[in-house]
C-alpha positions in Angstrom: 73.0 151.6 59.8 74.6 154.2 57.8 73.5 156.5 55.2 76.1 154.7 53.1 75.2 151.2 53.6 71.7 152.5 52.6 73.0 153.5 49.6 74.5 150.9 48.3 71.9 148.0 48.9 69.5 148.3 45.8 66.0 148.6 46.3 63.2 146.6 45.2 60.3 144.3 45.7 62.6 141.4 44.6 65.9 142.7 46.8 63.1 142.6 50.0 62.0 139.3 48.4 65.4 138.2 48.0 66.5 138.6 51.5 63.9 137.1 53.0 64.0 133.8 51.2 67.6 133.8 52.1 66.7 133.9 55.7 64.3 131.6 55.3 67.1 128.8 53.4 69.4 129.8 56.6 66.3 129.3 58.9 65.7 126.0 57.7 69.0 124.2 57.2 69.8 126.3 60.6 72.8 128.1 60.0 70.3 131.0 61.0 69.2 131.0 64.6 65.1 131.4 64.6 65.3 133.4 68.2 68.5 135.5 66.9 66.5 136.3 63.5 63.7 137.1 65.2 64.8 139.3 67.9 67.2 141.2 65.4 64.4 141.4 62.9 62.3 143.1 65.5 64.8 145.8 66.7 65.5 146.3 63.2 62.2 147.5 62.6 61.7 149.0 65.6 64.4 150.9 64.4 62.8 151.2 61.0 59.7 152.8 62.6 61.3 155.3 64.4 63.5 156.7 61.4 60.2 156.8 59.2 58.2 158.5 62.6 61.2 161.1 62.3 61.5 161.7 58.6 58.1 161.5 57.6 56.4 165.2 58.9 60.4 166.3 57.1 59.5 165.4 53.3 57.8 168.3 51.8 57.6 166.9 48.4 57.4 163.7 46.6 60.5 164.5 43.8 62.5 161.8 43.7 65.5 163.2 41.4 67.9 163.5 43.6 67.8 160.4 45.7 71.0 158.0 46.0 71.5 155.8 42.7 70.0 153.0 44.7 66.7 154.3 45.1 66.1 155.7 41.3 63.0 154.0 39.9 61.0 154.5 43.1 58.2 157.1 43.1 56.3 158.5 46.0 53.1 160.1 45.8 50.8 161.6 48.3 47.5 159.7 50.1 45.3 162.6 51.5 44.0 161.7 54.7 40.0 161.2 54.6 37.0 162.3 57.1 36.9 160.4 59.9 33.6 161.1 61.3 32.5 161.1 65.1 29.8 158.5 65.7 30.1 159.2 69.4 28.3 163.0 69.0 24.9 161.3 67.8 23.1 160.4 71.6 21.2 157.1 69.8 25.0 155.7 68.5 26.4 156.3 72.2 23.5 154.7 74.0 24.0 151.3 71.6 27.9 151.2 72.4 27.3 151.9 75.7 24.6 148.7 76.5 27.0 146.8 73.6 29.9 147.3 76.6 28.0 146.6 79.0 26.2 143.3 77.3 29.8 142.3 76.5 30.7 142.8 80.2 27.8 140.3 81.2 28.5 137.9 78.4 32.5 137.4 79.8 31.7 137.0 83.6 29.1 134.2 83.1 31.8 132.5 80.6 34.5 133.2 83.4 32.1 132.3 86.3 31.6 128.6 83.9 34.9 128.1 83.7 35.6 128.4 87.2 32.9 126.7 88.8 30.9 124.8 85.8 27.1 126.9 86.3 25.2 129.2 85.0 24.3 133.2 86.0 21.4 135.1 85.7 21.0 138.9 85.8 18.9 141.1 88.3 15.5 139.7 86.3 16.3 136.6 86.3 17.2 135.8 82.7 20.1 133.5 82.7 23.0 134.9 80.9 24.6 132.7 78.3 27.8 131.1 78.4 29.3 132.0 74.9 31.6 129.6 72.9 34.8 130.7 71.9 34.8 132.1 69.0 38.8 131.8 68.1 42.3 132.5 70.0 44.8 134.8 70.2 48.1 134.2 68.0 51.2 133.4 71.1 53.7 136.3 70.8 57.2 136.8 71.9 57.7 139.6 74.1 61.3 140.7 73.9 62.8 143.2 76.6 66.4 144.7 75.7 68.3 145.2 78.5 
């Protein structure tokens, strides 16, 4: 999309509101394809990403003055990242995560060895190793591959 076209959508919560409830109306009554909407929503924001990816380490301040007419009203402002500290350096926190794994490991083999062939396992002790409900599922997706 161009620069131009930018420019002359206005922008705002309710103009982002606005269009999707129009999809949505098209969706419905099905003048809107649901696979079409979704595929072209998806590379649109794919696309979307990638311009913010690009433009984002460009900005070098948050004036907004001379932005297109379109985008007057908006303000930026600057979130300073935070401390992000490293667990993984302390031997005690490692060691937990570590048996955590390898508990986790256990726990999935004697639910996949159930499924397959309805018994239970035990470890090198002898302690048999629960078969774990399932907690919830995945949501399905849609993988889309352009060509």
């Amino acid at each position: 999309m161009a620069q131009r076209e930018f420019e002359a959508m206005p922008v705002t919560k309710q103009t982002v509101k606005d269009k999707i409830k129009a999809v949505e109306i098209g969706l419905l009554n099905g003048t809107i394809e649901p696979k079409a909407a979704y595929i072209q929503a998806k590379v649109v924001k794919d696309i979307a990403d990638g311009i913010m990816e690009q433009a984002k380490h460009l900005i070098k301040d948050t004036d907004t003055s001379l932005l297109p007419d379109n985008l007057k009203g908006i303000e930026l402002s600057i979130r300073n990242g935070r401390e992000i500290l490293d667990y993984e350096k302390d031997s005690i926190y490692s060691d937990l995560i570590a048996k955590l794994k390898e508990r986790e490991g256990l726990l999935k083999s004697a639910y996949q060895h159930n499924q397959k062939v309805q018994g239970v396992i035990t470890d090198e002790s002898g302690e048999v190793i629960p078969v774990v409900p399932v907690k919830s599922f995945s949501k399905n997706s849609l993988i889309i591959d352009l060509p």
